[in-house]
N, C-alpha and C positions, 0 to 999 in steps of 0.2 A: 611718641612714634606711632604712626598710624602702619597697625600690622595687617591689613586687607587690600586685597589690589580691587579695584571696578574691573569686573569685564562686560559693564551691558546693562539693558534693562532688558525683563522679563516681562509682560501683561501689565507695565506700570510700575513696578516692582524692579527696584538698583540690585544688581546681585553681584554680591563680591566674593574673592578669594581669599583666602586666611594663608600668609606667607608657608607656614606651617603644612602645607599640602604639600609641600613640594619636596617635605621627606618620603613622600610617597610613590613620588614618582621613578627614582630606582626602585622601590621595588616591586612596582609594576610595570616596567620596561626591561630592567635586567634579565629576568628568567627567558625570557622571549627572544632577546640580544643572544644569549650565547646557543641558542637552538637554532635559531634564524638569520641569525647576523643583521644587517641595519633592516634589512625587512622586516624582522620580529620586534627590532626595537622602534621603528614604526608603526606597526601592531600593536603594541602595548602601549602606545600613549592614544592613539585612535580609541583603543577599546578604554582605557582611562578616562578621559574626554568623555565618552559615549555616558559610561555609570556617571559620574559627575553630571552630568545633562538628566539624568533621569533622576538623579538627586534633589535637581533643584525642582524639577518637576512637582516634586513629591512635598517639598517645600511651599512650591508653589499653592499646591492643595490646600494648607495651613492658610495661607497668608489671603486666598481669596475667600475662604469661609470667615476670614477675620472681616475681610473689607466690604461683606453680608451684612453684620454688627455692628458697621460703622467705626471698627476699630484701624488706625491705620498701622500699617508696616513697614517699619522704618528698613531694612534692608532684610533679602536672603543670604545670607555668609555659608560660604561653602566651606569645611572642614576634614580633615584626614580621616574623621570615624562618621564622616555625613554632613548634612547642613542644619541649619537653625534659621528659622522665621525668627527675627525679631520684633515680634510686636510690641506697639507704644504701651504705654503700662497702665492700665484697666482693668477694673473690676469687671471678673466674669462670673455669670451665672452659672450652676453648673450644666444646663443643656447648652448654653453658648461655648462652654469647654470641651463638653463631648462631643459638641457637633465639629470643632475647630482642630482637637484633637483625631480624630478620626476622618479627617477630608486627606490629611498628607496620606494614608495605610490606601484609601481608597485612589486616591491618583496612581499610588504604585500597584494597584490588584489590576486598573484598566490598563496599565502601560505592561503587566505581565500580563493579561490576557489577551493585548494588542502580539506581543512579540510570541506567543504559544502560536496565535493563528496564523501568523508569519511564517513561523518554522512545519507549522503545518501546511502551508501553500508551499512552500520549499519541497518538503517532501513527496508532496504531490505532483509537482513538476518534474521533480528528478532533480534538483539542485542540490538537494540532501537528501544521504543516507540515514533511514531510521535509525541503521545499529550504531550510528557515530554522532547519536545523540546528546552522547557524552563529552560534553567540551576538553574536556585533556588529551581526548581523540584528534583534535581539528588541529591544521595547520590556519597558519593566517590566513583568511580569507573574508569575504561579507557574511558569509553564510555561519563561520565562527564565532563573531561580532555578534549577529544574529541570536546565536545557540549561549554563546558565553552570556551577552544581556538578560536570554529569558533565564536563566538561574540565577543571577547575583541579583535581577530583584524581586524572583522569590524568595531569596535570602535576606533582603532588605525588610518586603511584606514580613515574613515569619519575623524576624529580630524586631520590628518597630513595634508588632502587637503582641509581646511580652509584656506580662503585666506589672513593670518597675519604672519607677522617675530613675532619668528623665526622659525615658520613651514614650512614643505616643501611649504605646498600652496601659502604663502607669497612670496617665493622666485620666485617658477614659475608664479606668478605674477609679478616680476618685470622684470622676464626676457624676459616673450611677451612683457612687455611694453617696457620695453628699442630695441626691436625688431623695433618700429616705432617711439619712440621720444628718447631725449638722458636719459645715463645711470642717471645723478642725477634728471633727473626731475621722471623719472621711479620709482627712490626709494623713490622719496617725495610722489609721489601717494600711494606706495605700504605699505609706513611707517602710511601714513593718515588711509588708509583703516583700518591695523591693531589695530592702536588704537581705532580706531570705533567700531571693532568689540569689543576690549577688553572691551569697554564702553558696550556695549550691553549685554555681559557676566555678570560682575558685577552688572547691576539692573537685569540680570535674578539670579543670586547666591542670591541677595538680596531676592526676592522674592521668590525663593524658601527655604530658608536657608541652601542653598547649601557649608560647607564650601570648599568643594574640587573645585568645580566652581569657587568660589575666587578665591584662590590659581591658577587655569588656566588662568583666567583673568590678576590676576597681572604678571604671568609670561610672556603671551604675550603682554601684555601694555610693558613690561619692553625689553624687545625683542627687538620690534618696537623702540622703545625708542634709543634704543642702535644704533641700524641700522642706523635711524636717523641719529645720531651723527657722525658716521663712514662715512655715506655716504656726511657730509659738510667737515670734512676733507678732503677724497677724491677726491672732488671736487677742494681744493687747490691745494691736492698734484697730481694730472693728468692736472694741466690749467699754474702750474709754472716750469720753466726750471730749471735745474740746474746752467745754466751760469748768471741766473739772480740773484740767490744770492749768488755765489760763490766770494770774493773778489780775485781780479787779483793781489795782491800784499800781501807780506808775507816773510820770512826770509826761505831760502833756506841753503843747507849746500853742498859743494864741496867734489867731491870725495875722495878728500887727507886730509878733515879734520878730526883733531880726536875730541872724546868725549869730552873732554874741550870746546871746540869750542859747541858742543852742550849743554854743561852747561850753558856755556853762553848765547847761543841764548833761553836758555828756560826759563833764570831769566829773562830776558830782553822783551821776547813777551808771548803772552798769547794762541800760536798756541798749539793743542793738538801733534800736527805729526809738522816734517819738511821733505821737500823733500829733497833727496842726488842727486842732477844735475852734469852731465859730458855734460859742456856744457849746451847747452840746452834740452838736452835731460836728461829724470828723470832713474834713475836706480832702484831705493827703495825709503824707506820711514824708520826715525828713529821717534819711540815715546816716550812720555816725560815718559810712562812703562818703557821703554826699555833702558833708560837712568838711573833711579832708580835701574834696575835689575843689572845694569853692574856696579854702585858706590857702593851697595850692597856686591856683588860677589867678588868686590875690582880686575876690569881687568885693572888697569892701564889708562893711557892715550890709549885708543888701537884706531885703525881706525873706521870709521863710517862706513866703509862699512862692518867690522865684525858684526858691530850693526842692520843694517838698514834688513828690509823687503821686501824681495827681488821681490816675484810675488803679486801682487800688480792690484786686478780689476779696468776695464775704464770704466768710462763712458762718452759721448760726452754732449757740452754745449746747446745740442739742447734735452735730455732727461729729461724727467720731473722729478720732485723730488719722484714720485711715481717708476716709473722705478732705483733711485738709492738708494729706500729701499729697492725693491726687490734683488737688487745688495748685499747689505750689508746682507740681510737677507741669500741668498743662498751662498754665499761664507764664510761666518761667518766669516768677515774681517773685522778691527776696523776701516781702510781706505780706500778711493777711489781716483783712479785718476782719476781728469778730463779732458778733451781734446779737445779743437778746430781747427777743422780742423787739425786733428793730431800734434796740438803743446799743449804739455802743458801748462795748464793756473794755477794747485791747486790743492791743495790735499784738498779731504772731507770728513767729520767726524762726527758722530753725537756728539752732546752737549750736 
């Protein structure tokens, strides 16, 4: 089930909604309803709408510092505690993280210094009072709209540049640090900090009986948590080679043999792929899919080279195991060839 609605594109950029927003929407329209009646509850999905727009805005920031990089952005998704850039999955440096990290905080700092000097023209005109600067003050109006936006996103700026995953501030926290020590010992500090702070949050939610506080709390405990986690895999998969666990030996198939010959080899071993070698050199790759598909379809004994897959990503035996996810992931290939020293050693697959 597809949990996101499209509302549009953005600067190039698909931006959707997360069904899940739409527990939010009583409670940012109710309070409004029974003060105002349908005008207030008019007013609170208008001013809802409004923060949402300067969300993705803020989003937005992320997503064109990414497409700086060359990296692309598969959608903005808009959510009940904010939105998320989803970018494609890359390897970033850490000034390409700090700088990508830190574009969304600065789109929100121009969009509250856009909306300060606004309510500062307002004032100046006489359309607002200074002393009812204070949004709980305001009846529905534009000038409300106006005053209630210029604080929820300086609340937005102040909450994003706290320094915890998975806020931006976390992140441009790890990315100075990884700037002078390495990138996993950066994220253990950055992951620590985070949950510290989440710890902090929570006895002050406690003592206040803040439940929304909570709920922040655990979401950035859980953040960090995650990060965490990502960043010890990580750490395997940027420290192991490919050729170190690639096995050198495995059932290969010749250009002139046919699909029997590949029945054969695939009762027999437990390889997902076989390589089709002319010589020592690999041409394609047939899969034990592709083997199904064709006793299926009923093609006869036909050759393996009707069968096998022809362009075929390399990787070398000196590439980390993180470089040939990325492989698998941007080619959206079931295999890899590997290579030393321009000979082939195997074909790779995930399990």
């Amino acid at each position: 089930m597809n949990w996101s609605l499209p509302l549009g594109r953005l600067a190039g950029f698909d931006i959707k909604l997360h069904i899940t927003f739409f527990l939010l929407v009583p409670l940012a329209v109710f309070p409004w309803g029974m003060q105002y009646g349908a005008v207030g509850v008019l007013f609170g999905a208008v001013l809802l709408a409004a923060l949402f727009f300067c969300i993705a805005l803020h989003e937005l920031g992320h997503a064109l510092a990414a497409r700086r990089y060359g990296i692309k952005t598969r959608e903005i998704l808009l959510l009940p505690l904010g939105g998320l850039a989803i970018l494609d999955e890359h390897r970033l440096t850490p000034r390409q993280e700090l700088v990508i990290a830190l574009a969304g905080p600065l789109v929100t700092f121009l969009v509250t210094l856009a909306l300060f000097f606004g309510a500062g023209a307002a004032v100046a005109a006489g359309a607002l009072e200074l002393s009812t600067l204070n949004s709980s003050q305001l009846a529905p109006s534009w000038q409300s709209v106006l005053v209630w936006l210029l604080e929820l996103n300086t609340i937005l700026l102040i909450f994003n540049l706290i320094p915890a995953f998975p806020l931006d501030g976390g992140r441009a926290l790890r990315a100075g640090l990884a700037m002078a020590i390495t990138e996993q010992r950066a994220t253990q500090i950055a992951t620590m900090v985070g949950q510290g702070i989440a710890a902090l949050l929570v006895v002050a939610a406690v003592l206040t009986s803040n439940v929304m506080l909570g709920i922040v709390a655990l979401f950035i405990f859980l953040g960090a948590r995650q990060e965490q986690v990502q960043g010890r895999v990580m750490t395997v998969l940027t420290s192991v080679r490919a050729g170190d666990i690639v096995q050198r030996q495995g059932r290969t198939l010749q250009i002139g043999d046919r699909l029997s010959a590949v029945v054969e080899a695939a009762l027999v071993n437990q390889q997902h792929a076989f390589a089709v070698m002319q010589g020592e050199r690999i041409l394609g790759a047939v899969l034990r899919s592709d083997v199904t598909r064709a006793l299926n379809e009923g093609s006869g004994d036909t050759l393996v080279q009707m069968l096998m897959r022809r362009e075929l990503p390399q990787a070398d035996s000196n590439d980390t195991l993180d470089t040939v996810r990325l492989l698998f992931m941007r080619h959206g290939s079931p295999v890899i060839a590997v290579f030393e020293h321009e000979r082939f050693i195997r074909l790779a697959y995930p399990r």
